[in-house]
SEFI-330668 format. One record per residue (C-alpha): residue number from 0; x, y, z; residue in one letter. Coordinates in nm, 3 decimals, always signed. Layout:
<sites>
+------+---------+---------+---------+------+
: resi :       x :       y :       z : resn :
+------+---------+---------+---------+------+
:  NUM :       X :       Y :       Z :    A :
...
+------+---------+---------+---------+------+
</sites>
This chain:
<sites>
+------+---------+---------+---------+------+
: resi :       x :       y :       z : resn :
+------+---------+---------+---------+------+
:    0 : +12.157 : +11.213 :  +0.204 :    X :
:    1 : +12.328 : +10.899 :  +0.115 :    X :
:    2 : +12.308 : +10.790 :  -0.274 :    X :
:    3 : +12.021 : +10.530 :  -0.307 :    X :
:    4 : +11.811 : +10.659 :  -0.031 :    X :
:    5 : +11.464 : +10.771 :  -0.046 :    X :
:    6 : +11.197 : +10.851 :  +0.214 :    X :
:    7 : +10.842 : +10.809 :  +0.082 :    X :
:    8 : +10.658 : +11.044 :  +0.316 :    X :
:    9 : +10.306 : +11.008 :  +0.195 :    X :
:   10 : +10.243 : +10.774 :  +0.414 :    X :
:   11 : +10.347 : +11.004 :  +0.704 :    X :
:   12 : +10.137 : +11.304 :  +0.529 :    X :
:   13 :  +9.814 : +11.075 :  +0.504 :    X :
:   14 :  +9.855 : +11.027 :  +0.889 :    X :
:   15 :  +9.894 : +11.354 :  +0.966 :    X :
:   16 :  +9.557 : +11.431 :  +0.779 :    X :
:   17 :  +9.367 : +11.123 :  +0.938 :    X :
:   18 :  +9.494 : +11.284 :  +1.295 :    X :
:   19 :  +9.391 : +11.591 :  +1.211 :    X :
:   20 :  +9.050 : +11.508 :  +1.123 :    X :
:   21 :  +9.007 : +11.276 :  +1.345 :    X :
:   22 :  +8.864 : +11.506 :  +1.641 :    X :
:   23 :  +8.635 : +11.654 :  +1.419 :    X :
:   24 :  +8.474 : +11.290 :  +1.301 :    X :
:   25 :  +8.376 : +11.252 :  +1.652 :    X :
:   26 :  +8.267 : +11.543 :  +1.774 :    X :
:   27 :  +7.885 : +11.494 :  +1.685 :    X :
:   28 :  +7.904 : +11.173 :  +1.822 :    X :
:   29 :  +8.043 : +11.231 :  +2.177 :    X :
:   30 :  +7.825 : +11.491 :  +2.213 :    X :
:   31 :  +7.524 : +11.227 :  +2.102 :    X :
:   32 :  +7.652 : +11.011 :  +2.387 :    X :
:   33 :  +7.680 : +11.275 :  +2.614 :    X :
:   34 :  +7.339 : +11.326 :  +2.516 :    X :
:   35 :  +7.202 : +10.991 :  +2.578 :    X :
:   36 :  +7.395 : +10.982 :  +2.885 :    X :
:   37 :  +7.244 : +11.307 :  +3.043 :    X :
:   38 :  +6.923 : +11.155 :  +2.956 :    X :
:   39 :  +6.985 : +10.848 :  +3.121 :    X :
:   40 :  +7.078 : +11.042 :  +3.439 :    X :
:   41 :  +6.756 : +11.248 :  +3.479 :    X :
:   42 :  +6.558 : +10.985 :  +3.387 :    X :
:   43 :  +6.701 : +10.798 :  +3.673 :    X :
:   44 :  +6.703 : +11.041 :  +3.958 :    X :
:   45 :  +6.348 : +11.149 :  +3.872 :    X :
:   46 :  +6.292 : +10.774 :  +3.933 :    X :
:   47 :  +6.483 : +10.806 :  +4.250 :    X :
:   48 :  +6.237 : +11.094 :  +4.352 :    X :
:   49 :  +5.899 : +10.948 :  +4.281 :    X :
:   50 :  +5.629 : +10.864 :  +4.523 :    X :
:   51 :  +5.682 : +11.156 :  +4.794 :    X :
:   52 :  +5.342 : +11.300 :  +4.934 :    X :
:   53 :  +5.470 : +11.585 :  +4.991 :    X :
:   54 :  +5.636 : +11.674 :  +4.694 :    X :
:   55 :  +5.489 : +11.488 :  +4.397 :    X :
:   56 :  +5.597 : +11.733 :  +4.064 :    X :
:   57 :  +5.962 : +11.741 :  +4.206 :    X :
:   58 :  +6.085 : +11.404 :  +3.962 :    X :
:   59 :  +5.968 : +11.663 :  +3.691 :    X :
:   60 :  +6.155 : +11.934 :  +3.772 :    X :
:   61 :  +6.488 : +11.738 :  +3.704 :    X :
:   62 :  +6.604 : +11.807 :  +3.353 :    X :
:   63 :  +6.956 : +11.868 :  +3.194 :    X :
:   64 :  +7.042 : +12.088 :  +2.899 :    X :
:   65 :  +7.341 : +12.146 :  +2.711 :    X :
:   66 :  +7.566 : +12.472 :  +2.791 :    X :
:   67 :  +7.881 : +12.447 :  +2.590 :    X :
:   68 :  +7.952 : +12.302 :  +2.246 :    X :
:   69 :  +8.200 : +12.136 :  +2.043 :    X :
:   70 :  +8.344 : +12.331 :  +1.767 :    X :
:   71 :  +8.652 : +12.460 :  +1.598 :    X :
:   72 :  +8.691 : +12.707 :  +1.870 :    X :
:   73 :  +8.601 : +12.518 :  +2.135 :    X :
:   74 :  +8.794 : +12.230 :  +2.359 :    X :
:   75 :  +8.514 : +12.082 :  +2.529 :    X :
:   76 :  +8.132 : +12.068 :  +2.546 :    X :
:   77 :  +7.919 : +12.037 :  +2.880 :    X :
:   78 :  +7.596 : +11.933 :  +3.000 :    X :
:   79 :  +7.423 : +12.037 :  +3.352 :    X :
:   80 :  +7.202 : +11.769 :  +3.525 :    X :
:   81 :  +6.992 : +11.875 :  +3.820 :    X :
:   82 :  +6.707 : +12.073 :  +3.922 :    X :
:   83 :  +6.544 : +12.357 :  +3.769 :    X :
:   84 :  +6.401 : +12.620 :  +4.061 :    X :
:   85 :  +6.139 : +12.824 :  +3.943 :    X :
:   86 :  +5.928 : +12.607 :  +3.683 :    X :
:   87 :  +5.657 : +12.538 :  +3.918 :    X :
:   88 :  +5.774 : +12.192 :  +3.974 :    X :
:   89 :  +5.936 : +12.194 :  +4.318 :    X :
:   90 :  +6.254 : +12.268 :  +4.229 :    X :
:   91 :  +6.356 : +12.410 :  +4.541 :    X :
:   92 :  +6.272 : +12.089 :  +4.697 :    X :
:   93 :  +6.433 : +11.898 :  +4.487 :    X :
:   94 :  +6.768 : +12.071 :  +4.596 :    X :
:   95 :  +6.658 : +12.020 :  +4.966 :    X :
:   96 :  +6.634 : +11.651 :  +4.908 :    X :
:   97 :  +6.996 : +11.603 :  +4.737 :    X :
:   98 :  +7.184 : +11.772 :  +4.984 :    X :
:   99 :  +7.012 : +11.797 :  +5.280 :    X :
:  100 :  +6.971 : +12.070 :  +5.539 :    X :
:  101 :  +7.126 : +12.008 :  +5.852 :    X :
:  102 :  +7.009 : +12.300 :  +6.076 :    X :
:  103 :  +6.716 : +12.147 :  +5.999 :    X :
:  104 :  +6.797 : +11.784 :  +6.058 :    X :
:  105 :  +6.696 : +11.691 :  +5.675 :    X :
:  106 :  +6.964 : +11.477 :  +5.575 :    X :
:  107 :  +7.089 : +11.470 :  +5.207 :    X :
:  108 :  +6.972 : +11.205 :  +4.984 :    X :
:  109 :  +7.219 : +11.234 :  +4.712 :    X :
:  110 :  +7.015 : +11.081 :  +4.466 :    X :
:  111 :  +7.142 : +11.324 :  +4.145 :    X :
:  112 :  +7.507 : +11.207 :  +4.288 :    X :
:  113 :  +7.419 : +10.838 :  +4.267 :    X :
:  114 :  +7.260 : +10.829 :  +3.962 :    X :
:  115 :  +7.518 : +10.960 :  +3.780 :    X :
:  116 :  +7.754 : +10.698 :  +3.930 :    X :
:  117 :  +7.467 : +10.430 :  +3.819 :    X :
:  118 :  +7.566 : +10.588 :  +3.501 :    X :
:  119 :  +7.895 : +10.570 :  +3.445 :    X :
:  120 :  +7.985 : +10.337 :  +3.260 :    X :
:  121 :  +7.728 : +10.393 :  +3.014 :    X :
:  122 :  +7.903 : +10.695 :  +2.921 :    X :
:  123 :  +8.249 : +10.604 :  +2.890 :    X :
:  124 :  +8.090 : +10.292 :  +2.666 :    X :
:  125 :  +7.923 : +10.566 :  +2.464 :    X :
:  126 :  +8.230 : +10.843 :  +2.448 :    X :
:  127 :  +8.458 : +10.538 :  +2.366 :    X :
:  128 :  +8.192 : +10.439 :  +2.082 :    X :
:  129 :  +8.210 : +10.797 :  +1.930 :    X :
:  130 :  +8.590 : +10.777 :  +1.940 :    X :
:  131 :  +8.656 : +10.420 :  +1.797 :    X :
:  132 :  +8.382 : +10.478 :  +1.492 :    X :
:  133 :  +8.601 : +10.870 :  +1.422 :    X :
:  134 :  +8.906 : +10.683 :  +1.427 :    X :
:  135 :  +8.739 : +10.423 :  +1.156 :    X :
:  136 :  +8.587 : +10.695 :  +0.971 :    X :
:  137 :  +8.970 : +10.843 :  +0.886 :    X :
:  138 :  +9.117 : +10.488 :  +0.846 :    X :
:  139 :  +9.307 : +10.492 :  +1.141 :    X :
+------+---------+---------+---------+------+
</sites>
């Protein structure tokens, strides 16, 4: 190194820890919005599937629940949307109704598939959210 030189790298190591944390800050909230957003989604199919004679319960039998999580171990976290066979609430017909059976000439409805387009952009708004107020939280 050239006499009169110096490289303050403090300013590079205070980075690196910001980055570092970073992912962590916004873990809980991504998985809030993914939260939200799942919520949004059922709520909005089960609207989708109100009002059939035939098969009133089957709005109810729409639900979503969490199956993976966020942590140091973990990459990713995941949420499953749709319905749920076996509680009594039509299920089974619920299924029928989003994709159809053709043998039968039931076409599919594809009202689980739409209302998670109608939802969207609510959950990159959301995700982004979580991501923006992590990067704020470690001054970055």
């Amino acid at each position: 190194m050239a006499d009169g030189f110096s490289l303050d790298m403090s300013d590079f190591e205070r980075l690196e820890a910001d980055l570092r944390d970073a992912p962590r800050e916004a873990a809980g909230d991504v998985v809030t919005a993914l939260a939200v957003n799942a919520g949004k989604v059922k709520a909005s199919w089960r609207e989708k599937l109100q009002g059939n004679e035939y098969a009133p319960r089957v709005p109810f039998s729409i639900d979503y629940e969490q199956t993976s999580t966020l942590s140091a171990l973990a990459s990713g976290v995941e949420f499953e949307i749709g319905a749920r066979k076996g509680s009594g609430k039509q299920g089974g017909v619920a299924l029928l109704l989003e994709f159809g059976a053709p043998a039968r000439g039931l076409t599919p409805r594809g009202f689980g598939a739409a209302s998670l387009a109608e939802n969207e952009g609510d959950l990159v708004e959301g995700v982004t959210k979580a991501i923006d107020g992590a990067l704020r939280k470690v001054n970055l």
